[in-house]
C-alpha positions in Angstrom: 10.2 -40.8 27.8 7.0 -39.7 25.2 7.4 -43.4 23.7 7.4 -45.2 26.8 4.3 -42.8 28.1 2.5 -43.7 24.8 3.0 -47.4 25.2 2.1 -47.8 28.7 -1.1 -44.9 27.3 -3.5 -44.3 29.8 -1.5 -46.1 32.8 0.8 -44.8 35.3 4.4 -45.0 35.0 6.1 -45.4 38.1 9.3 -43.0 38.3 11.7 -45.9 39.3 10.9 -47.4 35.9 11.7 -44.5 33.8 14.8 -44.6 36.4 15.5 -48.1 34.8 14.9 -47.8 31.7 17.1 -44.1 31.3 19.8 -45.8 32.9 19.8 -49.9 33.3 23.1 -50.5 34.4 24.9 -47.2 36.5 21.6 -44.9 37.4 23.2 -41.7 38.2 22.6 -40.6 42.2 20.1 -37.8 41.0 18.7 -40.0 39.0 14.7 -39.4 40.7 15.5 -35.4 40.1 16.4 -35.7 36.5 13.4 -37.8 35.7 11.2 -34.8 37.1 13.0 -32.5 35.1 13.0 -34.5 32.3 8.9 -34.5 32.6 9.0 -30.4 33.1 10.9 -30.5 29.7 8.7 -32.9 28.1 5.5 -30.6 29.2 7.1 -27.8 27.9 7.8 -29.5 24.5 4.4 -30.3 24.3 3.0 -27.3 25.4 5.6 -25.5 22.8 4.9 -27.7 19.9 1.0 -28.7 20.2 -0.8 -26.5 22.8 -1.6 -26.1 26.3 -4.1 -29.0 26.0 -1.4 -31.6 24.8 0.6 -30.4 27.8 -2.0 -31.0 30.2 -2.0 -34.9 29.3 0.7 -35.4 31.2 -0.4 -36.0 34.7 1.7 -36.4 38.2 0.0 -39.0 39.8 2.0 -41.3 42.3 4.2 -43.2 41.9 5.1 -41.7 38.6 3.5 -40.1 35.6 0.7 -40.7 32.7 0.0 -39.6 29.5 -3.4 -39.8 28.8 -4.8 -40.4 25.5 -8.5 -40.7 23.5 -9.8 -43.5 21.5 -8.8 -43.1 18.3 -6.2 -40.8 18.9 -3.2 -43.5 18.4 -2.8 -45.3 15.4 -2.1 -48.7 17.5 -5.1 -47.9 18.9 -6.7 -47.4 15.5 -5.1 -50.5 14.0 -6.1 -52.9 16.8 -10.1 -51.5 16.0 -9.8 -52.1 12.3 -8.1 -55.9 12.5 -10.9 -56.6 14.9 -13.8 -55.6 13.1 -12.6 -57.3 9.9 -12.5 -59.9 12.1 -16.4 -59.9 12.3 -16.1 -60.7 8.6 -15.6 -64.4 7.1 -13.0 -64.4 4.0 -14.3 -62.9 0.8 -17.6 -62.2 2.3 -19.6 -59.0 2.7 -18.4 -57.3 -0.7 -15.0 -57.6 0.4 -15.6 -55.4 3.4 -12.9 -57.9 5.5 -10.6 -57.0 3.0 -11.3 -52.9 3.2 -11.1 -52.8 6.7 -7.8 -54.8 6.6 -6.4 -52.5 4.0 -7.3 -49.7 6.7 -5.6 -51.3 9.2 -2.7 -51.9 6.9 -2.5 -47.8 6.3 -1.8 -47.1 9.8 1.5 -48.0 9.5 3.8 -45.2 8.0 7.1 -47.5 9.4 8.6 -49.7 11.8 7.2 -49.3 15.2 9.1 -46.5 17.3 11.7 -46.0 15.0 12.8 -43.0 16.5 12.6 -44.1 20.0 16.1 -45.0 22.0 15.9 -49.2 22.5 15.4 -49.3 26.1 13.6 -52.2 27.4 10.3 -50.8 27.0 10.5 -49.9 24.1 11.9 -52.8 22.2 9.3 -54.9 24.3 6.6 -52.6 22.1 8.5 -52.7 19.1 8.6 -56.6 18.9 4.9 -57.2 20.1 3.9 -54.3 17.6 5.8 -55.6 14.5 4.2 -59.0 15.3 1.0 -57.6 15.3 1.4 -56.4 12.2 2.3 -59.4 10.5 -0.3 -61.3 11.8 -3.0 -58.1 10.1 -0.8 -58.5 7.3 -1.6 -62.3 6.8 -5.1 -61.6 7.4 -4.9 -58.9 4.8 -3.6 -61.6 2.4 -5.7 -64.3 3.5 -8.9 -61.4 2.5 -7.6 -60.7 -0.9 -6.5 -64.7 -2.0 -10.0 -65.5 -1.1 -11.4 -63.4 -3.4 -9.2 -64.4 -6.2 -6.6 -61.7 -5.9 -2.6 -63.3 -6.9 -0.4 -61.3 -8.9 -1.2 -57.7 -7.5 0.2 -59.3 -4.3 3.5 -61.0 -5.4 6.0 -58.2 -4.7 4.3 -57.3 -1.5 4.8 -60.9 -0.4 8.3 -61.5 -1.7 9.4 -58.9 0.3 8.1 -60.0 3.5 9.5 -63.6 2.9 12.7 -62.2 2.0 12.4 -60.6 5.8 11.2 -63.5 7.2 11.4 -67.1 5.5 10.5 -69.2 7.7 6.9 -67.8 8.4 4.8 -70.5 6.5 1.9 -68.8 6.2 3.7 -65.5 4.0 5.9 -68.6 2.6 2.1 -70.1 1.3 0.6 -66.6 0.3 3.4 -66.0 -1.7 3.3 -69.3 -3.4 -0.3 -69.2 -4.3 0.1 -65.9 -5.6 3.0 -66.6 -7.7 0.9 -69.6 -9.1 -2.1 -67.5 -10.3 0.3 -65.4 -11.6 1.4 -68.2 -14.2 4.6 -68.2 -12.4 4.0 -72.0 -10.8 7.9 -72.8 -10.7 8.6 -69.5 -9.2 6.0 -70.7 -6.7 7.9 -74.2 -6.3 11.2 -72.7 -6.2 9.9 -70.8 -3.0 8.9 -74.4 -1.2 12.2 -75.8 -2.0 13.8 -72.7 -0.3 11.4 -73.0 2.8 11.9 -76.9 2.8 15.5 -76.6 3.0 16.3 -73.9 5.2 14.2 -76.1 7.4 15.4 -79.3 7.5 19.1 -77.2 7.7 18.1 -75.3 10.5 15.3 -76.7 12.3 15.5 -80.4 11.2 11.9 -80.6 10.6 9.0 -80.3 7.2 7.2 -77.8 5.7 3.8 -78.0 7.2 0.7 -79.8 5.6 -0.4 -76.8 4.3 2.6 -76.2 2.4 3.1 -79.7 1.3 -1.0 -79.6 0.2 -0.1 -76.7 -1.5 2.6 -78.3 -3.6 0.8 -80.6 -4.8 -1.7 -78.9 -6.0 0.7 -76.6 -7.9 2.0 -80.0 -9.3 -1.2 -81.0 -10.5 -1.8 -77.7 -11.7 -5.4 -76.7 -9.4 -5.9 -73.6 -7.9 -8.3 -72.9 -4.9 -8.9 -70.2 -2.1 -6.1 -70.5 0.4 -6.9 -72.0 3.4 -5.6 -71.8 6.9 -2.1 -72.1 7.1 -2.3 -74.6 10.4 -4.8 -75.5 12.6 -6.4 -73.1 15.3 -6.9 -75.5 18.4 -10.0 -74.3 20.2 -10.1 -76.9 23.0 -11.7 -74.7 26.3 -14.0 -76.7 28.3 -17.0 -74.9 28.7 -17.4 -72.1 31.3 -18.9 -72.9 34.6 -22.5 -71.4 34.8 -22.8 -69.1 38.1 -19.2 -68.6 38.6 -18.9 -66.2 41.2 -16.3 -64.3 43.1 -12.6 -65.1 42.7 -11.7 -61.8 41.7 -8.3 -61.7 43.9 -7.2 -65.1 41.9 -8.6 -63.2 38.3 -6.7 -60.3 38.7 -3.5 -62.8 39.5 -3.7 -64.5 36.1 -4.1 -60.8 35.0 -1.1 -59.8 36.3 0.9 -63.1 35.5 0.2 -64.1 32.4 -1.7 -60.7 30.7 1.0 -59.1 29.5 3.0 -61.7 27.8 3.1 -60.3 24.6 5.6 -57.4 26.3 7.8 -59.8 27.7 11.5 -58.4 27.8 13.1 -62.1 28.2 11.7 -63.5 25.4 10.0 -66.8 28.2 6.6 -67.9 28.1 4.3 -66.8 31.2 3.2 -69.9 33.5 1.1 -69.7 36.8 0.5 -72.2 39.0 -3.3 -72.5 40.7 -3.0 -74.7 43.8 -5.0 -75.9 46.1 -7.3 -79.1 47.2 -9.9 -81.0 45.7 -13.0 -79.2 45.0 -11.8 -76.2 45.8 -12.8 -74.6 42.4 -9.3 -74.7 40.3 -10.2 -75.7 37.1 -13.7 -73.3 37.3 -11.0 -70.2 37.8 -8.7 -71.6 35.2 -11.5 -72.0 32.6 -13.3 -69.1 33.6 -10.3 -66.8 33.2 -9.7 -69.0 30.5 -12.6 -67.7 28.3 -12.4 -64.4 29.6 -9.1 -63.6 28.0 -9.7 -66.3 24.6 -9.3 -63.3 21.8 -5.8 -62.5 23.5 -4.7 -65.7 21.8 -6.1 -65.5 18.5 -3.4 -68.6 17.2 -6.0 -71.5 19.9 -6.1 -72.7 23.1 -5.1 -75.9 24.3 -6.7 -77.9 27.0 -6.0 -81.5 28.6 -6.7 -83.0 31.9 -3.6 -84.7 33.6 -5.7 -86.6 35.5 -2.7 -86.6 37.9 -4.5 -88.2 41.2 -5.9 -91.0 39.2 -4.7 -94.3 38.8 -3.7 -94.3 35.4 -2.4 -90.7 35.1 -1.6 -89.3 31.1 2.3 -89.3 30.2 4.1 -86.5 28.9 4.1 -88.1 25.4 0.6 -89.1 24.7 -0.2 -85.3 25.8 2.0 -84.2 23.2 0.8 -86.2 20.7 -2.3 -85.2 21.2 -1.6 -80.9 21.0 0.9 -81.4 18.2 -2.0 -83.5 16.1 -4.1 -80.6 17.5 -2.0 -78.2 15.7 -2.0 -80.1 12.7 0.5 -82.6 12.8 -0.3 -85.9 11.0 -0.1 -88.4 13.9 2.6 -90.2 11.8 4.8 -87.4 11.6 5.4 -86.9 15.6 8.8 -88.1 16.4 8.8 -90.9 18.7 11.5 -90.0 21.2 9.7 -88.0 23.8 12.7 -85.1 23.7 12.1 -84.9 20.0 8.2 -84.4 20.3 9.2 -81.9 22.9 11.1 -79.4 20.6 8.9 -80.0 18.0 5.7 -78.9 20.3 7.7 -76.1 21.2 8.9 -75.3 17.6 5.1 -75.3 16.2 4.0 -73.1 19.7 7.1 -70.3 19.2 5.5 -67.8 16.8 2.1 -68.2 17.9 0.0 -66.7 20.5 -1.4 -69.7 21.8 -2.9 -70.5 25.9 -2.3 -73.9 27.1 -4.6 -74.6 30.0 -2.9 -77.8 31.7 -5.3 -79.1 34.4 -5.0 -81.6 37.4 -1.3 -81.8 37.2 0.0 -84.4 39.5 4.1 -83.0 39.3 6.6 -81.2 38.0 7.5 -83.8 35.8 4.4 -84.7 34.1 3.8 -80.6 32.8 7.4 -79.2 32.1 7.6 -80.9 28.6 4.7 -79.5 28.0 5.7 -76.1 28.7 5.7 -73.6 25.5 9.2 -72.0 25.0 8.2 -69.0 22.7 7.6 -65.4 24.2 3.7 -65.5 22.8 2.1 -68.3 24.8 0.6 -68.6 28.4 0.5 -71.6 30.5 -2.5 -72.8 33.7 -1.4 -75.0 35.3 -3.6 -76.5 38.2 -2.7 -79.1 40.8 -3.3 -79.7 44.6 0.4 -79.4 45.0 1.9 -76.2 44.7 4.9 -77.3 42.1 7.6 -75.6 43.9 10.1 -77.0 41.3 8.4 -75.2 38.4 8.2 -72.1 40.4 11.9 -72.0 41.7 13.1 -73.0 38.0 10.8 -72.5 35.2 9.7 -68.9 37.0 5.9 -69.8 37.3 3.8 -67.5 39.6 2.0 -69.1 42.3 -2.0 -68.6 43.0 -3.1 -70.2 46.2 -7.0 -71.2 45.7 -9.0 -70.8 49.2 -12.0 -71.4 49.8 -15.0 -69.0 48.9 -16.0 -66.6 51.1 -19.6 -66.4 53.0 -20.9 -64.1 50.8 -19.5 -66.0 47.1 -20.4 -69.4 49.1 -23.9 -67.9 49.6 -24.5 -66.5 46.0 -23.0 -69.6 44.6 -25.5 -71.9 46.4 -28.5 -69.1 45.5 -27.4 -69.2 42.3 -27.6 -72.9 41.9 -31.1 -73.6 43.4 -32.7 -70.6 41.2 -35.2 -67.8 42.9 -37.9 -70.2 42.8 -36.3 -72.3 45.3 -34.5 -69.7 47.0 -37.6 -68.3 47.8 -39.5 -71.2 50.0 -35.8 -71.9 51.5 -35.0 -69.6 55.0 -32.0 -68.1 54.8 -30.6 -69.1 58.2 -31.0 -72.6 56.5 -29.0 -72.2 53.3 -26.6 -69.8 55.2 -25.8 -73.1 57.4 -25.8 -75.3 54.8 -22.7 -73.0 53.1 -20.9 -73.8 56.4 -21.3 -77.0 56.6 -20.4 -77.6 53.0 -16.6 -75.3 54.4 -17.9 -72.7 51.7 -16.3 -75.5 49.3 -17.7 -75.1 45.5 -17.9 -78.8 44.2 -19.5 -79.2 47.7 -22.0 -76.5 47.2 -22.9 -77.4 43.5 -23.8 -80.9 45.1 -26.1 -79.6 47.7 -27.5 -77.2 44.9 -28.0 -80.3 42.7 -29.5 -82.4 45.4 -32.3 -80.2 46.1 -32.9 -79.7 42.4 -33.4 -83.0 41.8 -35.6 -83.5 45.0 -38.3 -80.6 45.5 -40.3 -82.4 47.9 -37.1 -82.0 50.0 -36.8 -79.3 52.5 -33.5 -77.4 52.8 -34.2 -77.6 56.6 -34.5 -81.5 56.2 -31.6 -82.0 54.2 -29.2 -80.3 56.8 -30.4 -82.5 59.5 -29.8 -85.3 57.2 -26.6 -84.2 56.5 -25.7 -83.7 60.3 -26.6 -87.4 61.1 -24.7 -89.4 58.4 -21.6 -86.4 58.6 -21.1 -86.4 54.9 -22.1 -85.2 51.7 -24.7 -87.5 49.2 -26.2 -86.7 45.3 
């Protein structure tokens, strides 16, 4: 009960979750009343083995429990802090200060993540996110020191995570550069052939092109700072200027697709925004989009479908386009469509990566472009609600409406600036939000319209507007 408390940190624990997580197939009929006394012994635990302070952390508050904790106070926390800064840092650059704050992050970790914890769901949710996390700070770490001409201090460190995990090509290149600068160059080509073979055995597909660049260079007997290990795709269209409101459809994508990392069945996350034309899906998509960017650290993908068009994009040329994204060699994409499908999926499993998929037509046109690994997200927007991918592949649902008077109001203020605003009555513009039905593309245009002509009265356009009964840039 502590580790599931200190995973969920700060958040309330609802007592039918501890119910399934104690007892996931048979819960007992009692099984509420042991929970409660399971949470007076955990007090008294605390209170016995820390003080009254540490027992006081753990709160009743409906429908369950909390444990509340400060910054700093877990290492997880503490970790996440360090990685982050050192983020701030390029490779190799401020005195190696990347690399000190790495090796802080590294010294957080005294073992595997909740060892001593019972494998419920929870907690082997935590313990596969957290070990993930770690490798990824690891690789960083490595990335720090190889750029500032570090090699053979790192070799045993690095054989001993690609004995863990050999088919991670970015430890698999570490390792070989480091074995290489350690004079050990067919050591270093002895650990390509392994990689190469196990996957053409088990995958049926090559080493990446940083590992085959690699190999060469070995071959030819150069040396320089190791770059990326693949591509980070950072394809976002920019974020609308004055987005307003939509916090109901925000806290949606929050809730199905924010915690994918903790997913217990191992699936992607995909949620489907609906709704008409101009009713502002790809603005929340993007929007949210940007909000949530350093959740994916590995890229995000974007594409317009252009579904309701005549000549809509095809399955394959999408994937040709995300797997040369990712940084496939155009000539390497297999061209049966199935085969490009696994091998988008392959490249996407053990990555962190949002795909934002807009103006989707149906389901046929997005589900080979779904991801298949437990770290990605998928937005999916189309004026069709996609019932098949919601009945088979899972995907949530978000119904887009229309603004409301007040967001439809501030949208249209927004857009005309307080200059305008100012010489404009507000029974005027208040009417002009109706008569655009409080639609944003509709409201942008009126916004723009007036821009563009200031000898133009608000009052004037409206009357305008109610004689031709339409909307005209």
């Amino acid at each position: 009960m502590l580790s599931i408390l200190l995973v969920r940190a700060n958040n309330v624990v609802a007592v039918e979750e501890f119910v399934d997580e104690l007892w996931p197939r048979r819960p007992p009929v009692d099984a509420r009343a042991l929970v409660h006394g399971y949470v007076s012994r955990l007090r008294r635990a605390l209170r016995q083995q820390l003080d009254d302070a540490a027992a006081a952390r753990l709160v009743t508050r409906k429908p369950g429990y909390l444990l509340r904790v400060q910054d700093d106070e877990l290492d997880v926390h503490r970790y996440g802090r360090l990685v982050a800064a050192a983020r701030a840092h390029p490779p190799g650059g401020s005195g190696g200060l990347r690399l000190a704050l790495l090796d802080r992050a590294h010294a957080e970790w005294r073992g595997p993540a909740l060892q001593d914890a019972p494998p419920t769901a929870v907690v082997t949710a935590a313990r596969v996110r957290l070990t993930e996390d770690r490798l990824v700070g690891l690789q960083a770490r490595f990335d720090a020191a190889l750029a500032l001409g570090q090699g053979p201090e790192l070799v045993v460190e690095l054989t001993e995570l690609v004995a863990a995990y050999p088919l991670r090509e970015h430890l698999v290149r570490q390792l070989m550069l480091s074995l290489h600068r350690s004079g050990r160059s067919a050591d270093a080509l002895a650990v390509y052939r392994d990689i190469r073979r196990r996957l053409t055995n088990e995958l049926g597909i090559d080493p990446g092109a940083g590992l085959r660049d690699l190999e060469v260079m070995i071959l030819r007997g150069t040396d320089r700072p190791l770059a990326p290990a693949y591509v980070v795709p950072a394809q976002l269209p920019a974020d609308a200027g004055g987005f307003v409101g939509r916090r109901a459809l925000l806290r949606a994508l929050d809730t199905g697709l924010g915690d994918v990392t903790g997913a217990t069945d191992g699936a992607s996350r995909c949620v489907v925004l609906a709704g008409p034309a101009g009713i502002g899906k790809t603005a929340v998509a993007v929007h949210w989009a940007h909000r949530v960017r350093d959740q994916f650290p590995d890229g995000q993908l974007y594409v317009n479908l252009q579904g309701y068009s005549a000549a809509p994009l095809r399955p394959g040329e999408i994937l040709a386009r995300f797997t040369r994204a990712l940084g496939v060699p155009g000539e390497r994409l297999p061209p049966d469509p199935d085969e490009a499908a696994a091998l988008y999926r392959t490249l996407l499993y053990n990555r962190q990566v949002l795909v934002l998929l807009d103006n989707v037509r149906d389901e046929k046109q997005v589900r080979p472009l779904l991801p298949g690994g437990p770290g990605c997200c998928t937005v999916v927007t189309s004026r069709h609600r996609l019932e098949g991918l919601v009945a088979r592949e899972g995907a949530a649902l978000a119904v887009v409406d229309v603004l409301d008077t007040n967001e439809a109001l501030r949208l249209l203020v927004d857009r005309l600036g307080p200059e305008r605003t100012r010489r404009e009555p507000r029974p005027v513009l208040e009417r002009l939000v109706e008569r655009c039905g409080r639609m944003p593309l509709a409201l942008r245009m009126v916004g723009a319209h007036l821009l563009c002509r200031p000898d133009q009265g608000a009052s004037d356009y409206l009357a305008e507007l109610d004689r031709s009964d339409s909307l005209t840039c």
